[in-house]
N, C-alpha and C positions, 0 to 999 in steps of 0.2 A: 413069348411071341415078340416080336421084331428083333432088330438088331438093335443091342446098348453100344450106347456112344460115351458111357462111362465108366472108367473102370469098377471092375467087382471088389478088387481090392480097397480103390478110394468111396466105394459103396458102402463099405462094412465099416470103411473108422468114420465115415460121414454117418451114419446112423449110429455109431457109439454114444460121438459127440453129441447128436441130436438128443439123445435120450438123457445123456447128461445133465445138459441146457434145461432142458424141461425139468428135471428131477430139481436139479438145483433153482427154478423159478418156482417152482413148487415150493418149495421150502423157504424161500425168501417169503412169501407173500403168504406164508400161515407164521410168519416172524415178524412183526412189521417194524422192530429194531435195529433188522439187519438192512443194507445199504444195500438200495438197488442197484444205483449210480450208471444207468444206460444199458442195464443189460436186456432190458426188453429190448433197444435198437439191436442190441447183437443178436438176438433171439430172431429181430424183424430181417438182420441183413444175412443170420443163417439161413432162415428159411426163404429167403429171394431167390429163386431158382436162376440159373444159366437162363434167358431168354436169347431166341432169333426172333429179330422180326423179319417179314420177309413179305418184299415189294416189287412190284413191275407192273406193266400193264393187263390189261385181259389178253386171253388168248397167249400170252408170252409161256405157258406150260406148269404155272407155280402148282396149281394142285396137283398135277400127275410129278411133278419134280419133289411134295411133300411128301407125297402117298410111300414114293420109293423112298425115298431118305429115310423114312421109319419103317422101311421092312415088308411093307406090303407086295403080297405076293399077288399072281395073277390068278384068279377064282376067288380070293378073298376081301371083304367090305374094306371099302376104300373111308378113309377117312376124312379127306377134304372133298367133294361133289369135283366129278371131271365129265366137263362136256362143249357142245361147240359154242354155247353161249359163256357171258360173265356169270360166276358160282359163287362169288365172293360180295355181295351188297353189304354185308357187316364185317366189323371185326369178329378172326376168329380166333381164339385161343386155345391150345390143344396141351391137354395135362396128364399125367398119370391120376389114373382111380378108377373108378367101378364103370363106368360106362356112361355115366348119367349126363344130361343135355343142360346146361343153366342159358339162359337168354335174361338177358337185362337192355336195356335203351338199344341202342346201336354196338350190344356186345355178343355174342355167341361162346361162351365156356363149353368146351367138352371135353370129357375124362375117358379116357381108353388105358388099360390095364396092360400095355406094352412097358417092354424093356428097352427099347430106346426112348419110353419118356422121361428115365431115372433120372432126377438131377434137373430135368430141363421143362420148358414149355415153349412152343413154337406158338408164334404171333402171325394170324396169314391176315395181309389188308388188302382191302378194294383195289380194284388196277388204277393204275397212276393216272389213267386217262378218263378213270368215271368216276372217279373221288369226288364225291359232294363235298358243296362248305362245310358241312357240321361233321362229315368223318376227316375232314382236313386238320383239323385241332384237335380230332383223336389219333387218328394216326403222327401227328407231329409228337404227341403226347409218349406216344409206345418208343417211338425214334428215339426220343431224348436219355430215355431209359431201359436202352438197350442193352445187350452185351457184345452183340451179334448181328450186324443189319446181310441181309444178303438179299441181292439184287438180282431179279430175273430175267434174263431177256431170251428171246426169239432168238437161237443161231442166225438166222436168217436177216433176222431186223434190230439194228439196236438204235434206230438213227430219232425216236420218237423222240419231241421235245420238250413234253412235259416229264418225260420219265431224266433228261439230261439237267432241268430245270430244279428236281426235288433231290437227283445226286449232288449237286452243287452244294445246295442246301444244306445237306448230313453231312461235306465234308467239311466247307467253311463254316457253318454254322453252328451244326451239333460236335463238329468235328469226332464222329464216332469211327468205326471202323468197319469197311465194307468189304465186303470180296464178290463177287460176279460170277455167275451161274450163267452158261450158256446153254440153254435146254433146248431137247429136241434136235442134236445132234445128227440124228439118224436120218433127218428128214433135210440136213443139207449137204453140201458136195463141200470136200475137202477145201474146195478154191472160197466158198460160201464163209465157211467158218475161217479163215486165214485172213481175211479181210476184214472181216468183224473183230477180230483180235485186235490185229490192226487199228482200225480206229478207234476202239474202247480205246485200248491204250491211247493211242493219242489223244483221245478226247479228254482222258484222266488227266495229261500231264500238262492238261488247258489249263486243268483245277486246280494244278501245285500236288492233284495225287500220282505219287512217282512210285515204279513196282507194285501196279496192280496184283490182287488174288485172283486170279482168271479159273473157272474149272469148268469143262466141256463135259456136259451130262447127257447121256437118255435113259426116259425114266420108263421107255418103251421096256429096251434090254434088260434093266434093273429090275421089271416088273418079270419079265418073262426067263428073268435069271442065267443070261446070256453075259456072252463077257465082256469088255471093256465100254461098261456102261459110266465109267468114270466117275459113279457115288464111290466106291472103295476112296477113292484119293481126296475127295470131299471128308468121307467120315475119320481117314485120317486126321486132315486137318483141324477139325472137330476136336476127334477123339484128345489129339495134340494140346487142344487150346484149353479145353476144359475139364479133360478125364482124365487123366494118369500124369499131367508134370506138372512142370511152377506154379503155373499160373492158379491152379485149382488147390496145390499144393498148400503155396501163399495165401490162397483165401481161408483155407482151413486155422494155418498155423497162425494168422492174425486173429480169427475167433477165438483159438487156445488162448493166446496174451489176453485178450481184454476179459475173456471167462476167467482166467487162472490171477487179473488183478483185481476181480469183484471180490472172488475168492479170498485172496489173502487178506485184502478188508475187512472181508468178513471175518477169516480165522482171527483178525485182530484185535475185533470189535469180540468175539466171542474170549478171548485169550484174559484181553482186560474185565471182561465181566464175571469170570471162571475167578481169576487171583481176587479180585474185589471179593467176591460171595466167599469164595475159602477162606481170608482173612473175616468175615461176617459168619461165617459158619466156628469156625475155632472160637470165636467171640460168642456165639450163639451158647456154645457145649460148654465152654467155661463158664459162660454166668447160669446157666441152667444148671450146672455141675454146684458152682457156689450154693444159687438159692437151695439146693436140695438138701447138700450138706448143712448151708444154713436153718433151713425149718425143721433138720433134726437135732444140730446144736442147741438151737430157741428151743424146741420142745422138751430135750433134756433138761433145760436151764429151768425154764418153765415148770416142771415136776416138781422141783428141787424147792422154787418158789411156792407150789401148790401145798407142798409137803409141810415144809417150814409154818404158811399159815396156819392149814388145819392141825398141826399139831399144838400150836401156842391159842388157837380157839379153843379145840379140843381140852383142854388145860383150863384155861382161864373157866368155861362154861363150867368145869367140873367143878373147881374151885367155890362159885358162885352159886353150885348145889348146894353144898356140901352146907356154903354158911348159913343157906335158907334152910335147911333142915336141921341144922344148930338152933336157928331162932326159934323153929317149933317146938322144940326142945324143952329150950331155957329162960325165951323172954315170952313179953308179954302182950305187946306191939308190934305184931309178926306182919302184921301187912305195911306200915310204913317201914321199918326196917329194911324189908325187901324188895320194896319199891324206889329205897333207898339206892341197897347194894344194885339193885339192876341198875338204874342210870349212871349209878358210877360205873359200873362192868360197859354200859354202854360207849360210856365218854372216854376213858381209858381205853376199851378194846379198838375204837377208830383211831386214836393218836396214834397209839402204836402197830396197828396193824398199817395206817398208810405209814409210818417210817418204815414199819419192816418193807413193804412193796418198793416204796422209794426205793430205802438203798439198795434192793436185791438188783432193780432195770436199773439203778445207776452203773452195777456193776456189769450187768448184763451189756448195758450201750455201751460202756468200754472195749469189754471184749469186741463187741460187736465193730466198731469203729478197726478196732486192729484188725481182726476180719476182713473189712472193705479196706483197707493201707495194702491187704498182703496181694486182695484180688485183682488191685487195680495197678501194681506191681508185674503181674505175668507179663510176658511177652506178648501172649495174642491179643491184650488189652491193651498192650501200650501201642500195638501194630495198629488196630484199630483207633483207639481214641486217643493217642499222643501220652507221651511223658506226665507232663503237667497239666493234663485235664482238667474243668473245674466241677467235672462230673461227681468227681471224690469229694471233695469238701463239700458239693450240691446234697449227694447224697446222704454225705452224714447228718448234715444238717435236715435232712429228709427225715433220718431216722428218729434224730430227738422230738422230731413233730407227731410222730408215729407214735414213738413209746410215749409221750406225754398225752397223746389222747387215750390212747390203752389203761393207762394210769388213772386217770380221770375217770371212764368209765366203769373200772374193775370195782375204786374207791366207791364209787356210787351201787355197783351192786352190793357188795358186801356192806357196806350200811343201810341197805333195805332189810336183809337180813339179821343185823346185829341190832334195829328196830322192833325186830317182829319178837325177842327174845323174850321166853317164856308168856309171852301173850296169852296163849291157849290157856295157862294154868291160872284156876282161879283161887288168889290169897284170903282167907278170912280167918281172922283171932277168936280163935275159939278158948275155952275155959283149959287148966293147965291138965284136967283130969284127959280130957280129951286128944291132947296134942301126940303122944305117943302111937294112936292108934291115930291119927290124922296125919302122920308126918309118912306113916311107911305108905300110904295114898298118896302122899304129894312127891313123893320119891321116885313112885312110877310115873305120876305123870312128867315129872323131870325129865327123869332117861327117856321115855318118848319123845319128851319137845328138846334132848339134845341130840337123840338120833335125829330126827328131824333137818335141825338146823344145821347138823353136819351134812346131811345129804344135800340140803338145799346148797350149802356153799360148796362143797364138791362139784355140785353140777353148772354151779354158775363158774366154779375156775376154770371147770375144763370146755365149756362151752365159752365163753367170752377168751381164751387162752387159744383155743382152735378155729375161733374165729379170726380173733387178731393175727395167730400167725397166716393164718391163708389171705388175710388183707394184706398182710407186710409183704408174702411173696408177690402179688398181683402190683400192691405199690413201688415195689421196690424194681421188678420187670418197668415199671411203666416210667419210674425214674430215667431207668438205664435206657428204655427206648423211645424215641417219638413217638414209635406205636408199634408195640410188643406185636402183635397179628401181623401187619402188613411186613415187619420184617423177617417173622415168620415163613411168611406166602412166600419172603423171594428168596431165603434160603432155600424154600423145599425146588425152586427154578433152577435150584445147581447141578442137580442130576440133567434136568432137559437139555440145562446150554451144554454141558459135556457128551451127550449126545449127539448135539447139534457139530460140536467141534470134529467130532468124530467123523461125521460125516463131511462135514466141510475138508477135512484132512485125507476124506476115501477121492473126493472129488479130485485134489491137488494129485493123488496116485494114479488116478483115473486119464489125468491130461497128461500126465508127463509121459505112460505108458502109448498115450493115441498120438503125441508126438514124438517121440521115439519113432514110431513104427513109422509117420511120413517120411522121418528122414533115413529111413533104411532105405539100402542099395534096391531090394527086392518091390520096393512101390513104385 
C-alpha cells in the first residue's frame, strides 16, 4: 500500500546491513573485551531515518498535499486530518509500523504499514501562523535535524509574513535545504500560479537562496489519480535524493567503513588473543604431557625404591629370626640377648635403610632435574616463558624441597614400623628341656609378626609414595603456573574466541559483498 519512494533494490542491502549491525552488537556486548569504539552511534545514525519536515501555514493544503505524497487514494483513510479548519495543533510524525497511535507532550507518533514510509518519517507542524511559544522550540528543534524541510504554500498566497520570516531563518540560520510545494494548483489560473513563481523566486534571492526547487502540486488530482497532478516529479526528486543514487548510496557505504573498522579491531584484538592462548595451549599440552610422563617415570623409580627396601627389610627381619631361634636353642639368656639383637636390627636397619632412600631420590632428583633441563628446552616453552627463564632453576630448587620433605616423612614412617618389631612376641627363658618345643612356637609367631611388618611397610610405601607423587604433580603444576585453574579456564576460551573470529571474518565477507553490490552498474 502506497507508493515507495525507495528503492527495492537499496531496501534489501539496507536490511542486509541492518541485520548485520545488530548481529554484530549482539555479539560485542555478550563479549565485553571486544572494543565498541562508537559503534552504537553507527547503529544510532543507521537507524535515523530520511526525515521531511514539512511547514506552511494553515489552510496552505499540507495535509491533503501529505495524504497524496504517500499514496492515498480517494475512498481510502487519510492519514494526516483534512478539513476547513487548522488539523495540526501538534507535532505530527508519521512512521512505518502496525498502525498504533503514541502521543507524548506536544508530540503525535503514528505508524502506518505503507511502502512509502520505507526508509523515511514525515514530520508535519502547526501552521507558521498559529505556532505557539512552546511548539516554536519544537519545531525549531525537528528543522535543525532535518534532511528535508519542504515548504507549503497556497498557489494562490505565498506573500504571508511570518511564513517568509521562519524561511529566512532555515536558510541563514539552519542553513538546511528547502524546496517549495505549491499546492492546490487546481484551484488557480495559470496567470495565479506564474506570479507566485515569480515572487517566491524573488523573494528567495532577497535570502542569497539562488535556483529555488519549485514543484506545483494538486493533491485533488493525485487523490483522484488524474494526470499532471505534478507528485510524480516531486517523488522523483525524492526518489533521486534519497532512494536509489549517491547520496543514500554514500550513506550506506560510510556505515560499511566505520562497521568494517570496528571489525577489523576486533579481528585484531581476537587474532592477538587466538596466537597468545595457542602459544599457552602448546605450553599447556607440553607440561601436562611432562607431568604425566613424569608420574610415570617417579612411579617406576618409586617401585624400584619400594622393592630395594622390602627386600633388604625382608632380609634383615629374617636374619634376626633366625638368631632369636638360635638363642632358644643354645643359650640361656634368651630374653636379653634378643632384646639385644632387636635394638641393634633396630638402629642398623634406620641408618641404612635412610642411606639407602637417601641415595636412591638423590639419584632420582638428578634424573629428575635433567628432565626439567630438557622440558624447558622445547620450543613451545621457550615461546612462552623465554630462553633463560628463572622458572628452571625455581623449579629445581622446588623439587629438592619436595623430595626432601618426602624423605623426611617416608623416614618417619618406616621407623614407626621398625619400632613396632616383634613387639607382639612375648620372650621368656625357659629351662633348656623346654626350648626345643618353645622355639617351633616362637617361630610362628615370628613369621606372623614378619608377615606383618612387611605388609605394614608395603602399605605405608605405596600410600605415602602415591601420595607424594600426586603432591609433586599438583606442586609442580602450581610451580609452573600462577594458578594452574585459571589458566586452565582461559585455555578452554580458545575454542570461543575462534569462533568468535569466525564470525567476525563472516561479517568482513558479509560487507564487502553488500558493497560490492552498491557499487554495481545495476543499483
Amino acid at each position: 500500500m502506497g507508493i515507495s519512494l525507495v528503492s527495492d533494490k537499496f531496501k534489501k542491502e539496507e536490511s542486509k546491513l541492518k541485520a548485520l549491525l545488530n548481529d554484530y552488537l549482539d555479539l560485542i556486548n555478550r563479549n565485553s573485551f571486544l572494543i565498541k569504539d562508537k559503534i552504537d552511534e553507527v547503529k544510532s545514525e543507521f537507524e535515523t531515518l530520511f526525515n521531511f519536515v514539512v511547514v506552511g501555514k494553515v489552510k496552505a493544503g499540507k495535509s491533503s498535499f501529505l495524504n497524496a505524497l504517500l499514496g492515498i487514494k480517494e475512498g481510502e483513510e487519510n492519514i494526516f486530518e483534512v478539513g476547513p479548519g487548522p488539523q495540526t495543533s501538534k507535532i505530527t510524525i508519521v512512521r512505518k509500523g502496525q498502525g498504533n497511535v503514541e502521543t507524548k507532550g506536544d508530540m503525535v507518533t503514528i505508524y502506518k504499514d505503507l511502502d512509502s514510509l520505507e526508509g523515511i518519517e514525515i514530520i508535519d507542524t502547526p501552521g507558521t501562523d498559529t505556532i505557539m511559544e512552546k511548539h516554536e522550540k519544537i519545531t525549531r528543534d525537528f528543522l535543525e535535524n532535518s534532511n528535508l524541510i519542504m515548504f507549503v504554500f497556497d498557489s494562490k498566497n505565498i506573500y504571508t509574513k511570518s511564513d517568509w520570516e521562519l524561511i529566512e531563518k532555515i536558510i541563514k540560520d539552519l542553513k538546511k535545504d528547502v524546496i517549495f510545494i505549491l499546492s492546490q494548483k487546481d484551484r488557480a489560473s495559470q496567470e495565479e500560479i506564474e506570479t507566485a513563481k515569480k515572487e517566491l523566486i524573488n523573494r528567495c534571492n532577497k535570502i542569497d537562496l539562488k535556483d529555488p526547487k519549485i514543484f506545483l502540486t494538486s493533491a485533488k488530482l493525485e487523490i483522484e489519480s488524474k494526470p499532471d497532478s505534478g507528485f510524480q516529479e516531486i517523488r522523483e526528486y525524492i526518489f533521486n535524493e534519497i532512494g536509489s543514487h549517491d547520496k543514500k548510496r554514500m550513506k550506506l557505504k560510510t556505515i560499511i567503513g566505520k562497521i568494517r573498522f570496528s571489525v577489523d579491531q576486533n579481528s585484531n584484538i581476537l587474532n592477538e588473543k587466538i596466537e597468545k592462548l595457542e602459544v599457552l595451549e602448546r605450553y599447556y599440552e607440553t607440561l601436562n604431557a611432562f607431568l604425566d610422563e613424569n608420574h610415570s617415570f617417579l612411579n617406576i623409580r618409586f617401585e624400584s625404591i619400594s622393592d630395594t627396601i622390602k627386600n633388604y627389610y625382608l632380609s634383615k627381619l629374617t636374619n634376626l629370626k633366625n638368631s632369636i631361634l638360635n638363642f632358644y636353642k643354645t643359650q640361656k639368656k634368651v630374653k636379653e640377648l634378643i632384646e639385644y639383637e632387636i635394638t641393634k636390627f633396630i638402629k642398623e636397619g634406620s641408618n641404612i635403610l635412610e642411606e639407602k632412600i637417601k641415595r636412591e631420590i638423590t639419584y632420582i632428583i638428578d634424573e629428575e632435574k635433567r628432565r626439567i633441563d630438557k622440558f624447558f628446552d622445547k620450543e613451545e616453552v621457550v615461546e612462552r616463558l623465554g630462553k633463560d627463564s628463572f622458572l628452571n632453576e625455581k623449579l629445581k630448587s622446588d623439587v629438592d624441597k619436595f623430595f626432601d620433605d618426602f624423605q623426611e616423612d617416608l623416614e618417619k614412617e618406616i621407623n614407626t614400623i621398625l619400632n613396632r618389631t616383634f613387639k607382639t612376641v612375648t620372650f621368656k627363658n625357659k629351662n633348656l628341656l623346654n626350648r626345643l618345643y618353645i622355639s617351633k612356637s616362637v617361630q610362628k609367631r615370628l613369621d606372623n609378626e614378619i608377615s606383618n611388618q612387611m605388609k605394614a611397610l608395603e602399605n605405608t610405601l605405596r600410600t605415602n609414595v602415591e601420595s607424594f607423587l600426586n603432591s609433586l604433580k599438583v606442586k609442580m603444576q602450581t610451580s609452573m603456573f600462577e594458578n594452574y585453574e585459571a589458566f586452565k579456564n582461559e585455555i578452554n576460551n580458545l575454542e570461543h574466541f575462534k569462533d568468535l573470529k569466525e564470525r567476525i571474518d563472516e561479517y568482513s565477507r558479509q560487507l564487502e559483498d553488500i558493497e560490492s553490490s552498491l557499487n554495481s552498474k545495476s543499483f
